[in-house]
ZAMARGU-4260 file (C-alpha; in steps of 0.2 Angstrom, whole numbers, plus 5000, padded with zeros to 4 digits):
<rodrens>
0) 5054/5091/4885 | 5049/5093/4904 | 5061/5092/4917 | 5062/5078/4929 | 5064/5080/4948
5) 5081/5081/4954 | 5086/5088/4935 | 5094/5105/4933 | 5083/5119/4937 | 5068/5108/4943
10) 5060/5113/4959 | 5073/5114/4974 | 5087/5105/4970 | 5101/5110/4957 | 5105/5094/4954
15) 5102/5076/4958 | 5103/5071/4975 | 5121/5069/4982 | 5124/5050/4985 | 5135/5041/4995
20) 5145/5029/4981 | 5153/5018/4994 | 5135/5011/4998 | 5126/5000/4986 | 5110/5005/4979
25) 5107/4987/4979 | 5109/4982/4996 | 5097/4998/5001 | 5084/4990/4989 | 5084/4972/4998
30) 5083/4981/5012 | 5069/4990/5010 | 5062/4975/5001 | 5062/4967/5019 | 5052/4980/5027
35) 5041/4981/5014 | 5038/4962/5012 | 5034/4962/5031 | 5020/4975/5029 | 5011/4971/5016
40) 5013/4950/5023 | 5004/4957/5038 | 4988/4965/5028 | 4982/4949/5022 | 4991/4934/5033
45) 4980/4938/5046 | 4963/4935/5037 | 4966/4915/5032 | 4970/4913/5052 | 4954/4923/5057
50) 4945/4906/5063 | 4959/4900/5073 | 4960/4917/5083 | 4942/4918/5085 | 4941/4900/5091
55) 4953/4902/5104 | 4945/4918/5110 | 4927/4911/5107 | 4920/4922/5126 | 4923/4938/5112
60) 4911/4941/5097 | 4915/4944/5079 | 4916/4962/5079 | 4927/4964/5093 | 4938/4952/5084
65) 4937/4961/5066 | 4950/4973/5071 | 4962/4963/5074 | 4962/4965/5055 | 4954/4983/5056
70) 4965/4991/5070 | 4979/4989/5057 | 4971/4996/5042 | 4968/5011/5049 | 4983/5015/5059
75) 4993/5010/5042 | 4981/5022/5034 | 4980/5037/5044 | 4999/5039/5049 | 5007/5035/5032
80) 5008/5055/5026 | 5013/5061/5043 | 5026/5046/5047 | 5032/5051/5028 | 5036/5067/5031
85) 5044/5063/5047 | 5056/5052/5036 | 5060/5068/5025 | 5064/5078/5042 | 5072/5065/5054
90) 5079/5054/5043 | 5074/5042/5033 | 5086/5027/5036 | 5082/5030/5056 | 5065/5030/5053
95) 5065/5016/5042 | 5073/5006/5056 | 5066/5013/5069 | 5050/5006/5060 | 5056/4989/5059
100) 5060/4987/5076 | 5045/4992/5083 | 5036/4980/5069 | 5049/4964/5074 | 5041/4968/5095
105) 5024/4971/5090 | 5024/4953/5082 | 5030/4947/5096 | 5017/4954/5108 | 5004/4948/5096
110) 5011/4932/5096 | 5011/4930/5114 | 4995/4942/5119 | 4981/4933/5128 | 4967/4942/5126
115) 4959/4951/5112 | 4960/4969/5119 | 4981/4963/5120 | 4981/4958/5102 | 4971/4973/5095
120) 4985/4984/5101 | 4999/4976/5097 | 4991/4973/5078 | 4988/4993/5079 | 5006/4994/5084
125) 5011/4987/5071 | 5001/4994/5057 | 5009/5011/5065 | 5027/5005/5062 | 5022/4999/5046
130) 5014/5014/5041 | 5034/5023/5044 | 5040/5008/5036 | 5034/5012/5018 | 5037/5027/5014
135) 5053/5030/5022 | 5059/5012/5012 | 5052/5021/4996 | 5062/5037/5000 | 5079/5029/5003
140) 5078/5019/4987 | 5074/5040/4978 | 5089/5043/4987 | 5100/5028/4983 | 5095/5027/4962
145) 5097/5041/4950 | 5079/5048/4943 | 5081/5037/4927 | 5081/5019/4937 | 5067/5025/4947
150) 5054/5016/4935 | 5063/5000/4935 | 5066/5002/4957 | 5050/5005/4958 | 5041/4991/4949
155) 5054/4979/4957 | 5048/4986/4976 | 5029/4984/4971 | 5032/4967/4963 | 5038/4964/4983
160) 5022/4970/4990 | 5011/4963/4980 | 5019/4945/4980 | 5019/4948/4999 | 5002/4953/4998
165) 4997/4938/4989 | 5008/4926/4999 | 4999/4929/5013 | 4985/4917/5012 | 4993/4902/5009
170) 5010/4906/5019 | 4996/4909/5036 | 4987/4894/5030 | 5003/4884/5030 | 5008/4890/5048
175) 4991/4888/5056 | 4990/4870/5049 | 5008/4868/5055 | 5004/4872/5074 | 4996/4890/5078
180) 4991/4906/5072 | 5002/4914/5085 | 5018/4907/5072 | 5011/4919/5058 | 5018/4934/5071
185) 5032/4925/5073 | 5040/4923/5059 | 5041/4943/5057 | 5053/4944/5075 | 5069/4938/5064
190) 5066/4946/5048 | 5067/4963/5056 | 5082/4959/5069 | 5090/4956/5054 | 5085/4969/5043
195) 5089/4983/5056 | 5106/4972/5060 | 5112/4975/5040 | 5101/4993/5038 | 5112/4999/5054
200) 5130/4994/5044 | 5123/4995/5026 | 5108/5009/5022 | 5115/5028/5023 | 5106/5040/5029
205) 5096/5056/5019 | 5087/5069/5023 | 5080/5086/5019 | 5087/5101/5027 | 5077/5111/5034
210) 5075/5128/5046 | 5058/5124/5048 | 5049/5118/5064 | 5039/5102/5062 | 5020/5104/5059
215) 5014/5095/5072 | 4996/5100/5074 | 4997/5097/5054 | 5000/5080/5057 | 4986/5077/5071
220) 4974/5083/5060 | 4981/5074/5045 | 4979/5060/5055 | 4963/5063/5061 | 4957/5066/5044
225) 4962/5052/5034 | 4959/5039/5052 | 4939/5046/5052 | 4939/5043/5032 | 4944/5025/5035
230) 4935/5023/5050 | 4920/5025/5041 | 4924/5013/5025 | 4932/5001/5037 | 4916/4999/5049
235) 4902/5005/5036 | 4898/4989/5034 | 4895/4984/5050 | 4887/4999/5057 | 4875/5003/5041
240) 4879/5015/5029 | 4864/5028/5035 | 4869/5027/5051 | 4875/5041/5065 | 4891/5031/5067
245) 4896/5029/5049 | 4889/5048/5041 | 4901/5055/5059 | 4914/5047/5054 | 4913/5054/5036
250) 4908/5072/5043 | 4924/5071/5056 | 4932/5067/5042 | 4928/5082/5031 | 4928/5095/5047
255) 4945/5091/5051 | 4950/5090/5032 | 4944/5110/5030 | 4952/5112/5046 | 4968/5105/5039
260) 4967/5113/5023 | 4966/5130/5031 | 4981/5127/5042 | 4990/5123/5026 | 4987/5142/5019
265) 4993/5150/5033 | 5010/5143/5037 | 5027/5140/5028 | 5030/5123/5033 | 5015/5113/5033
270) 5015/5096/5035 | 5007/5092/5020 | 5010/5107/5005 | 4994/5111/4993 | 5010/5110/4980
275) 5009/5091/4979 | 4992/5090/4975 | 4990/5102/4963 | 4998/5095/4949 | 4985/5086/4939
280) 5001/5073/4935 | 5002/5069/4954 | 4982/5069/4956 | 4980/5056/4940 | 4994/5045/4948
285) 4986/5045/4966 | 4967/5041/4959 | 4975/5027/4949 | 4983/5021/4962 | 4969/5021/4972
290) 4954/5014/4958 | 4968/5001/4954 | 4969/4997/4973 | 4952/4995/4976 | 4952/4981/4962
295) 4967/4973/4970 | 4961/4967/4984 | 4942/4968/4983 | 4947/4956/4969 | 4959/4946/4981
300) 4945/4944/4995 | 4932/4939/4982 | 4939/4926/4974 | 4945/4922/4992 | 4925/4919/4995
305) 4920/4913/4979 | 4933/4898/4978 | 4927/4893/4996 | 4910/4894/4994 | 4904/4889/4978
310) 4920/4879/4972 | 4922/4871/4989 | 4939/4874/4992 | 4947/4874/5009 | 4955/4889/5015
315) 4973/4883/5011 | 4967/4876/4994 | 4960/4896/4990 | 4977/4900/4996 | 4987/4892/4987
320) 4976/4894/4970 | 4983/4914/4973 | 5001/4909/4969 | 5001/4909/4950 | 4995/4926/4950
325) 5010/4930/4965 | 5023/4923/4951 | 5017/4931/4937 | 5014/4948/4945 | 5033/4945/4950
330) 5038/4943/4931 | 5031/4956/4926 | 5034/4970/4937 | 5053/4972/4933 | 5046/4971/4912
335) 5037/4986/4916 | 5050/4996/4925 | 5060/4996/4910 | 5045/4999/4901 | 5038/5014/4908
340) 5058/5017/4910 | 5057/5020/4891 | 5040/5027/4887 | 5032/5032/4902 | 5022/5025/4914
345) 5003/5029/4907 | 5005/5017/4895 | 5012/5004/4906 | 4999/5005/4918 | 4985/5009/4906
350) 4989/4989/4898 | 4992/4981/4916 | 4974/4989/4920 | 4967/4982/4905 | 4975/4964/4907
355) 4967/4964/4924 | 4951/4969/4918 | 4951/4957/4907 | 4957/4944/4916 | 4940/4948/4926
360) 4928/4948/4912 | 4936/4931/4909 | 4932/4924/4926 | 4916/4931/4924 | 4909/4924/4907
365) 4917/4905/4911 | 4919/4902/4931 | 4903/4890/4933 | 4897/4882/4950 | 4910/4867/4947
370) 4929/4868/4948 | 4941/4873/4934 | 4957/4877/4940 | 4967/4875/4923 | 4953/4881/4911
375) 4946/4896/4923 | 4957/4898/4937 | 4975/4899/4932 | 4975/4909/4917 | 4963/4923/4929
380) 4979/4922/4940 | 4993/4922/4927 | 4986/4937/4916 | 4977/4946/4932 | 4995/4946/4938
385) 5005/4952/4925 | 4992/4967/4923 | 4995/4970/4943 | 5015/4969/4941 | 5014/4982/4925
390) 4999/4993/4933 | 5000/4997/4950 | 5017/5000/4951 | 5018/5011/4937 | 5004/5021/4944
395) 5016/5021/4962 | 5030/5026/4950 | 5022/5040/4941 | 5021/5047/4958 | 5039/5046/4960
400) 5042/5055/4944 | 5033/5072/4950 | 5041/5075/4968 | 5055/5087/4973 | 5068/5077/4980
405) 5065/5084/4997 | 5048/5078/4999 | 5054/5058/4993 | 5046/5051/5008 | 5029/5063/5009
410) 5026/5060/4991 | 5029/5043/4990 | 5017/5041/5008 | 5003/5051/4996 | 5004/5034/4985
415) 5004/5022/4996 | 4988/5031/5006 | 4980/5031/4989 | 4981/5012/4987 | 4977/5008/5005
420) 4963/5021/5004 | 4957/5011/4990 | 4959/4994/4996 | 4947/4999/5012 | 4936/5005/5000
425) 4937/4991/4989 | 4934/4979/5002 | 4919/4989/5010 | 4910/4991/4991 | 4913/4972/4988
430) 4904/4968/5008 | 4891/4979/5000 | 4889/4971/4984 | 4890/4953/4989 | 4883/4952/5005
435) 4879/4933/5010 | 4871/4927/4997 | 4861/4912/4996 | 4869/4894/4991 | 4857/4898/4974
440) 4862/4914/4971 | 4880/4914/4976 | 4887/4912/4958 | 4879/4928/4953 | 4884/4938/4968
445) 4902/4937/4966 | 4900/4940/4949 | 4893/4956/4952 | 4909/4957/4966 | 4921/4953/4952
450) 4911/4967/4941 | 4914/4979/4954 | 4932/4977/4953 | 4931/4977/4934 | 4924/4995/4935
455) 4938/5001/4947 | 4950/4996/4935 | 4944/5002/4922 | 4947/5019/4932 | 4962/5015/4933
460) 4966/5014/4917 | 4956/5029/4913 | 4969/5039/4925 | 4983/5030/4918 | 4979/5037/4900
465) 4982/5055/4910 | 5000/5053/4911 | 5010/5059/4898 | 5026/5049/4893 | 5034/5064/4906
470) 5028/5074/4920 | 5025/5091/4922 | 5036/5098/4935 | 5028/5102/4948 | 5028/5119/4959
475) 5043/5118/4971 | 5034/5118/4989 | 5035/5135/4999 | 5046/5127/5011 | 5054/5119/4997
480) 5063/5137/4993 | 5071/5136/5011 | 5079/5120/5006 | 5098/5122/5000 | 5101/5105/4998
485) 5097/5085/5002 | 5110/5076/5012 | 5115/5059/5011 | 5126/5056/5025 | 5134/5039/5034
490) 5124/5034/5046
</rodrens>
């Protein structure tokens, strides 16, 4: 049998990571659960108050407004990896908080910001802090659980984000109705006082140990790499797929790439090491994660459309209607961790991809011009969401299982790129797909949409099936060998 990271003889590490057994691994998951809910809140509670903030900054257009959503996309995107591998070397509790706080005053600068050039840069802010947020969360719950909870930790913390993810909607709609956008901000600034309150008294610190000087032009062109990437999914849209803004982007983005690529062979410490990414283990987990978050949330912003324009719902009403599938992603998450706990997590996510699939092909062959919620709606939600809560964070998971202990946070960051990677490019394929359709032909274009996102999780699924019921270890990373140990020390 293979060994697990953090087992004897794997990798780096002798021996699992020392822990601190006066701190509860418990109270470091609810904290990280904070963070993380406030994260991925903030990815789609900003998209049902759209209107609002354009209609109170009506002297700006459209696309100047669009990245209020798009400035934190692509900072959450493009400084995940280099923010994770921050966390391995500074620390991850301190950067986790760190994080937090700068998240809690960013909302509050949103909140209060009075123009649109104000508000883009606090939101980009703040997808920055996330960005150090969620892998720094993900690498103190590693360090807090020994490897064989990590399944069951794991599903838990994705059922978070995807519950927070799906709350958005209706939670914004609910604040907007109840007085202003600017409470949608708000509401962040005491969640993170208190979760960097309890984190400073309750998280312990860990970190790995290393001689090593940081990779700092690494991390510039790392960001620079995957920033031009989503650059070019997040405005391809807009600008035209064929066109000199959209092909540069995707040309930066594969110059500075090889550039990074080289720089990574010719250093011991790079900031990102070849060693991760060349297990196919890792690389199955990382497409599956991204093909399954394509389908999240292409899926989540076309049924978005398709319940407001040809069900006539209002925008709260579409919000609301997302809840079931909140709850039953939520139910079904812990379920899989023991799961893929016992059998692995291909099979686990393979089945939640092909409940979501299904669930799909169901809204496809009934969903008709008139409303259904019962007969159409709620079972798309309830079995949609089970297959999220088993599949994407088995995927997430699977990643877990392949890292050193060393590189908790980089790894984890790897995920968590993959699926934000993909939900930009989920997003740009469905605008592509869908279009604005006639009144005539709407029913038929967002059934192609909800096809697209079919076809992503089948992917998925496809990647899932790659994973055996355990990984193959992989190569312990060159700087790895200069590790003697991972500390966990009071904070």
């Amino acid at each position: 049998m293979s060994q697990l990271p953090g087992s004897p003889g794997y990798g780096l590490a002798t021996a699992d990571p020392p822990r601190d057994r006066s701190s509860s691994p418990w109270a470091a998951f609810w904290l990280a659960a904070l963070g993380t809910f406030l994260a991925y809140l903030d990815v789609t509670i900003v998209n049902i108050a759209f209107p609002d903030i354009a209609g109170d900054f009506d002297e700006s257009g459209l696309g100047a407004l669009s990245w209020v959503v798009n400035g934190y996309a692509l900072a959450f995107a493009a400084l995940l990896v280099v923010l994770g591998r921050a966390a391995d070397r500074i620390g991850r509790r301190r950067i986790y908080l760190a994080g937090v706080a700068v998240f809690a005053l960013a909302s509050a600068a949103c909140a209060i910001a009075g123009s649109p050039a104000a508000l883009v840069a606090a939101r980009t802010v703040q997808g920055a802090a996330a960005a150090a947020m969620i892998p720094a969360a993900l690498g103190l719950l590693l360090s807090a659980f020994p490897p064989q909870k990590w399944a069951a930790v794991i599903a838990a913390w994705g059922a978070v984000g995807a519950v927070a993810a799906a709350l958005g909607p209706p939670l914004g709609g609910l604040l907007t109705d109840a007085g202003s956008w600017r409470l949608i901000f708000l509401i962040n600034v005491p969640v993170g006082i208190v979760t960097v309150l309890l984190g400073v008294r309750w998280l312990r610190e860990s970190r790995a140990q290393e001689s090593a000087p940081p990779d700092l032009p690494g991390a510039a062109l790392l960001a620079g790499a995957t920033g031009a990437l989503a650059l070019g999914l997040v405005q391809g849209g807009d600008w035209g797929w064929a066109s000199a803004a959209t092909l540069g982007s995707f040309a930066a983005a594969l110059v500075v790439g090889a550039l990074l690529v080289a720089r990574t062979r010719r250093i011991a410490a790079p900031v990102l090491e070849p060693a991760l990414l060349r297990s196919r283990w890792v690389r199955a987990a990382n497409f599956g994660t991204l093909a399954f978050g394509a389908a999240l949330f292409a899926s989540q912003l076309c049924g978005v459309l398709f319940l407001t324009s040809v069900w006539g719902y209002s925008t709260l009403e579409a919000g609301m209607a997302a809840v079931p599938g909140a709850l039953a992603s939520a139910v079904a998450a812990p379920i899989g961790g023991r799961w893929a706990g016992r059998s692995g997590p291909g099979v686990v996510g393979a089945t939640g991809a092909a409940l979501f699939a299904a669930s799909l092909a169901w809204v496809i062959a009934t969903a008709g011009e008139s409303p259904q919620f019962l007969l159409v709606w709620l079972p798309f939600g309830i079995v949609g969401g089970a297959g999220i809560g088993l599949g994407l964070p088995a995927l997430i998971g699977a990643t877990a299982a392949g890292l050193p202990p060393a590189r908790f946070a980089t790894g984890m960051a790897l995920a968590t790129t993959a699926r934000q990677l993909g939900a930009v490019l989920g997003v740009a394929l469905l605008v592509a797909v869908v279009g604005t359709p006639a009144p005539g032909d709407a029913l038929a274009a967002y059934d192609a949409g909800f096809a697209l996102c079919a076809i992503a999780v089948t992917l998925a699924a496809a990647a899932s099936m790659l994973l055996g019921p355990r990984p193959s270890p992989v190569a312990a990373p060159a700087v790895g060998r200069q590790v003697a140990r991972t500390s966990v020390a009071a904070g």
